[in-house]
N, C-alpha and C positions, 0 to 999 in steps of 0.2 A: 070127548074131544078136548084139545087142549086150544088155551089163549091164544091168540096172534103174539108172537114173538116180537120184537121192534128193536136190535139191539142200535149200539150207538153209531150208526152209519146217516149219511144225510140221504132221509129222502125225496129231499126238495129237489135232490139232483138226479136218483132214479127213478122215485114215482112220474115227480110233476113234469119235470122236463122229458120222461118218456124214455128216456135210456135202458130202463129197465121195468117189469112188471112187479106188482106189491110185491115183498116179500113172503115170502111159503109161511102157510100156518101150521108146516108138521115138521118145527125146528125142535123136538124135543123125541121122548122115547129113543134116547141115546144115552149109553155109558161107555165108562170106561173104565177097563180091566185092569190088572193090577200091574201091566207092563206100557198100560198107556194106550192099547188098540181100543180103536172106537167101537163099538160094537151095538147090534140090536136090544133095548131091554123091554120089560113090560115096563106102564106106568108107577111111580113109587106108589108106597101107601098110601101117600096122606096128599098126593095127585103130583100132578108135573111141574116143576118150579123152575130148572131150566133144562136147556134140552142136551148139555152135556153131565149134570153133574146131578139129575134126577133121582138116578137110583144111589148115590153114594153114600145117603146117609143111613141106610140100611141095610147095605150089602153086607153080606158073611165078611167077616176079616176089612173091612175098611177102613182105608185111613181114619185117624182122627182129628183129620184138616179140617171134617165139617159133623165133629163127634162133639155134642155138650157135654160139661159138666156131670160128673154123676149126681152131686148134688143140685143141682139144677133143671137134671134131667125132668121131668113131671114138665114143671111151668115152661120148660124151655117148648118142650114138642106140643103144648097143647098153644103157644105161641106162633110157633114155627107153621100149624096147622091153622091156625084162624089166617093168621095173616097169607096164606096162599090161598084159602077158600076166596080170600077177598079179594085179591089180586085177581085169582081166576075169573070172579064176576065180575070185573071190573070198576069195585068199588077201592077207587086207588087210596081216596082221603084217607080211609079206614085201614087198608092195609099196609101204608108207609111207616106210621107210628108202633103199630104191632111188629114188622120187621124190626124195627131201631129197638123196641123192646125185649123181643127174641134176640138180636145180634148183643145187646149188651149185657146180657146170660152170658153169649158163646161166640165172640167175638171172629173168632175162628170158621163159621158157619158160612163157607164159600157162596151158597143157593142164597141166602140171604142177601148178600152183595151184590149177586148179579141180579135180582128181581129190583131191588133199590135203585141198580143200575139201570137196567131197562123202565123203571117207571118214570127216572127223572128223565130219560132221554126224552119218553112220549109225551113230557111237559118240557119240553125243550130248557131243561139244569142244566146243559152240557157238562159245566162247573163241577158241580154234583154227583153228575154221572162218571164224569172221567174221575174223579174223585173215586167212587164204588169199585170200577172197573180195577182201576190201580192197586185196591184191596184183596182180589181176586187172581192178581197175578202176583202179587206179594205172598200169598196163600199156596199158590200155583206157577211158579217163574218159568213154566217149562208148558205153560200153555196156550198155544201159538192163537188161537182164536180169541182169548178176552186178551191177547195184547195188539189184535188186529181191530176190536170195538174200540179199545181203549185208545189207540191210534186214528180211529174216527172222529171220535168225540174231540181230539183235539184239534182235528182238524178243523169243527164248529169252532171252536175256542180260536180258531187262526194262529196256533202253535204250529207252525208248519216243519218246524226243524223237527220237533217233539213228534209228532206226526207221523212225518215219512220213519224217523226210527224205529219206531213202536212198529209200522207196517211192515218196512225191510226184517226187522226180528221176526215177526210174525209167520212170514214165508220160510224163515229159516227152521223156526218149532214146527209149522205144519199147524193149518186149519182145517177145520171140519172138511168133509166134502160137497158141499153145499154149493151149486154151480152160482145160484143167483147171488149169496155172500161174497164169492168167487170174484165176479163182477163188480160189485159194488166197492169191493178191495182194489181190486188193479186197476177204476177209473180214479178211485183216489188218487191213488200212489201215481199215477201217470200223471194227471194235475201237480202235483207236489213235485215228479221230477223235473215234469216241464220249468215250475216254478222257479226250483233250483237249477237250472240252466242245463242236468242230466241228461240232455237228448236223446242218446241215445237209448239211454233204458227207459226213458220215457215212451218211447216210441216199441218196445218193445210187449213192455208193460198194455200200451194201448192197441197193439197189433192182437194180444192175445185175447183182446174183447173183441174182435173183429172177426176175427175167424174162428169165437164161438158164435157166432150170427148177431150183436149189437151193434144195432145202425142208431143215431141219433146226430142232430144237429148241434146237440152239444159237444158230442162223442168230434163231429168231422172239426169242430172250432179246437178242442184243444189238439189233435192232431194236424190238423193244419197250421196252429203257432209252434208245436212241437218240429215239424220237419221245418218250419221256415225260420227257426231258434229266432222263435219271438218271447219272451221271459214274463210279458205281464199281465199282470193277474186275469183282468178284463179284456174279452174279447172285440176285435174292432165291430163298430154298426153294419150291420147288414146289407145297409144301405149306400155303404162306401165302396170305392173300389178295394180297398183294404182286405175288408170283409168280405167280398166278392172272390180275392183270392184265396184268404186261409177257408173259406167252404169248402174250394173246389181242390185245394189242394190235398183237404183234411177229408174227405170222401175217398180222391184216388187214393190215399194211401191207405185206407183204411179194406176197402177194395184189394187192394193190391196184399194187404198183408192175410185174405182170404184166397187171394190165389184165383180171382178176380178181374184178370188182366186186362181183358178186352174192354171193359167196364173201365177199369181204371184207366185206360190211356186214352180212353175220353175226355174225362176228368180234367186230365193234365194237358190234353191238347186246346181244350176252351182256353185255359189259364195261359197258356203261351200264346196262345193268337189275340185275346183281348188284353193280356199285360205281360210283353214279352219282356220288357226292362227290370219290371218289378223284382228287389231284388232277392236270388235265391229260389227262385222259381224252376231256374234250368239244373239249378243243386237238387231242388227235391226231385226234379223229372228222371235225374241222372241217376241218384239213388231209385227210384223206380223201375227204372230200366235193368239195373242189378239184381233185384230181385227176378225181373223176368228173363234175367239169364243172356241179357244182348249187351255183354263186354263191350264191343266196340259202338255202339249206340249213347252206352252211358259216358265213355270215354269223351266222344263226339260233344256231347251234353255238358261234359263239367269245362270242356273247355270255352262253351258258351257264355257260360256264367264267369271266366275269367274275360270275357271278351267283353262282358256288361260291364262286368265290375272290376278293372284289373288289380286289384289288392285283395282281393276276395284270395283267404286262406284256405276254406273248406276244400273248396273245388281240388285247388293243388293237391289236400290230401289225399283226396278221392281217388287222384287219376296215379298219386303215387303207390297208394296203397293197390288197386287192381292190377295194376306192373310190377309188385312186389314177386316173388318166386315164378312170373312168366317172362317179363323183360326186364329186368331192374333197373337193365342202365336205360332204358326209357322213363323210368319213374324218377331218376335220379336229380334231375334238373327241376319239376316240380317240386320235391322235396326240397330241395336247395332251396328255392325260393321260397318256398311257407319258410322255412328258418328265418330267411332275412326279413321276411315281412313280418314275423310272431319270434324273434328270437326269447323271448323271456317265457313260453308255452312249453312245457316239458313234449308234447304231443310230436309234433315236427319233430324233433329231435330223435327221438325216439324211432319215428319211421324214418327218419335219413340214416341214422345208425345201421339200420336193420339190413336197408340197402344196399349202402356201403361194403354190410357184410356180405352181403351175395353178390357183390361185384368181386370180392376181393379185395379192398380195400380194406382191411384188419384193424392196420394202426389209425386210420381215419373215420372207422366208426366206432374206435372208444368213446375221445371224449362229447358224443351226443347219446350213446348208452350212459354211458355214468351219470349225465346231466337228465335223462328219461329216469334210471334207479332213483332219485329222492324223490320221486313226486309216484312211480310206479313199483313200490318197495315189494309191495304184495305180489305184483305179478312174475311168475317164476321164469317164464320167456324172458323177461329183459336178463336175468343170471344166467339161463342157456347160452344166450347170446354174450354177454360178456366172455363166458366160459369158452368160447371157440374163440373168439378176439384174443382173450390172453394167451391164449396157447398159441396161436399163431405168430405173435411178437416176441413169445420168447420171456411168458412172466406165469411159469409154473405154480409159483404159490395163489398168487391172483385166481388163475383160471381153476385151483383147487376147492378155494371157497367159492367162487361163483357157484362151482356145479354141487359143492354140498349143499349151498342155499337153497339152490334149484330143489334137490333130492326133496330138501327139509320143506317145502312148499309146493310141489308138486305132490308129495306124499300128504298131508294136510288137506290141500285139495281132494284129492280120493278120498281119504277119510269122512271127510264130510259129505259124499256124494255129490257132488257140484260139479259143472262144466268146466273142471280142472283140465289142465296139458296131460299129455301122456311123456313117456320117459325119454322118448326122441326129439329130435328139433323140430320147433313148431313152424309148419308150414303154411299154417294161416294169419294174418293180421292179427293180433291181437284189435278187443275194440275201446277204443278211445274216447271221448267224448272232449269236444274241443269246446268251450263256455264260450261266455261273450269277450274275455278279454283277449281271447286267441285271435279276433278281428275277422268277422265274416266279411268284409271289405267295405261293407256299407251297409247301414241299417234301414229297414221301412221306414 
């Protein structure tokens, strides 16, 4: 049988607060093949030291990322072996010093790194750990798991920038399969996006712990400052009305992103009748109601929330974006006005452009495309969109690079397998995420 695993994830946040159950103790008896697939192996010889990289240092043809010295070779393995014996019993004093002595043989000794790593995490080094971890992908820059540990660990460290980066890579390389890892990942990184004002992918991020069956109190607090783009760290008292609404709002949606609906519009009907004012409440309800596919409900909804709050920007998007390719010139006049109440937000701009273009108006949704292109460079939709705008005014060369930007990023997009555009005009909203300085009209 192999150790308990512990890599650098907080479990103050899964275990104790209940979000999740311990983590698994059969994260090991896994390699990886010479193309990178993960595959089943037996334990190595000298036993199991991590659960990705076990069998590597004795496989036929293996790298020699975690190959010692020839001339070292003798003291290094009989090193390399003590100190995992000891690890395995968990006599850690004894096996920390033994590793640092095997690693400064064969510096290069990936297994070494990551046991270092996980021992300091289980004496809470974070410091230390993320230090090791860092070693390991230095060793390894192409593997998405020690740079989703390593993105934990800084997260202890309250490196949050550092943090979510290491985790957005991490999704990008690909992580074990590991459902409960899984988790422990995406409530991070939904913490951190929330943190960083991300709403939106924070809320996606937290939707997809939701509808793998992750219920907790903590799980409905950050999702309920998440839809109600509350940005800080600490959740309100429980015991406030505050608190009383990101609960119930961070339940319905979490609910709701289960597909949960009946359930959720519980949720969100307490919150409206004991704090209808409060604000952004009828924003998150409206966004709920979109997901349960009642258009004109949520429509009904966002304009509530401009009736609480009338400089409330979000809402206008909402109701412009739903009316975008069904009525646009209804959407047109909400958009208008989020521009004049947020003109300095790429976001509005962007979606009255878009409009604009589907009314016909050509030469009027230039310049809020162009002004949406510096802040949305990456996205190929805004160059689709220019691309029919030029051509319709009568400025060939323009509407020429737009659409090979397009080609050149839409084609990138596929490349990478990602939820890229296809080669036609996008029919859907692109999604935005509008921060705090967009001006949700008023704050809690």
């Amino acid at each position: 049988m192999g150790r308990v695993m512990r890599p650098a994830f907080s479990l103050r946040y899964a275990e104790h607060q209940g979000m999740i159950g311990a983590f698994p103790k059969s994260m090991f008896g896994l390699r990886r093949d010479r193309v990178g697939r993960v595959t089943a192996a037996a334990p190595c010889a000298m036993a199991v030291v991590a659960f990705v990289y076990c069998a590597v240092v004795n496989a036929q043809g293996a790298s020699d990322v975690a190959r010692p010295t020839q001339t070292a070779s003798a003291a290094f393995q009989s090193l390399a072996a003590k100190a995992t014996a000891a690890q395995d019993a968990d006599n850690l004093d004894e096996a920390v010093p033994l590793f640092r002595k095997a690693l400064a043989l064969n510096p290069r000794w990936l297994e070494g790194w990551w046991s270092l790593g996980e021992i300091d995490y289980q004496q809470d080094q974070y410091s230390a750990a993320a230090s090791e971890f860092r070693k390991v992908v230095a060793l390894d820059p192409k593997y998405g798991t020690a740079r989703a540990l390593l993105g934990l660990c800084e997260f202890e460290l309250g490196q949050e920038k550092e943090a979510l980066n290491d985790i957005e890579a991490s999704k990008e390389l690909g992580m074990e399969q590991d459902p409960q890892l899984r988790q422990v990942v995406l409530y991070h990184e939904g913490i951190l996006l929330q943190r960083a004002s991300r709403y939106e992918q924070a809320a996606m991020a937290l939707s997809s712990l939701c509808l793998s069956g992750v219920r907790s109190a903590d799980l409905a607090q950050i999702f309920g400052m998440t839809m109600l783009h509350i940005k800080n760290k600490a959740a309100p008292a429980e015991s406030t009305p505050e608190g009383d609404v990101v609960e119930h709002i961070g339940r319905g949606a979490c609910l709701s992103a289960a597909n949960e609906y009946d359930q959720a519009r519980r949720e969100y009907d307490y919150v409206l009748q004991q704090n209808p004012q409060f604000p952004l409440v009828h924003f998150a309800y409206g966004r709920f109601l979109l997901e349960a596919r009642d258009r004109s409900g949520a429509i009904e909804a966002f304009k509530q929330e401009i009736a609480e709050h009338p400089n409330n920007v979000l809402a206008r998007l909402e109701i412009a974006a739903v009316e975008y390719k069904t009525d646009s010139a209804a959407g047109l006049p909400y958009a208008q006005q989020a521009v004049a109440l947020a003109p300095q937000t790429p976001a509005p701009h962007y979606l009255l452009g878009l409009l604009l273009l589907d009314t016909g108006d050509f030469q009027g949704s230039i310049p809020h495309l162009e002004i949406a292109r510096k802040e949305f460079s990456s996205d190929a939709r805004v160059y689709w969109s220019l691309g029919v705008a030029y051509a319709h005014v009568g400025r060939p060369k323009d509407a020429a690079e737009a659409r090979a930007t397009f080609a050149r990023l839409n084609q990138a997009k596929s490349a990478e397998t990602q939820n890229g555009v296809t080669g036609n005009a996008p029919d859907a909203m692109p999604q935005m995420d509008v921060n705090d300085n967009a001006g949700a009209g008023t704050k809690p």
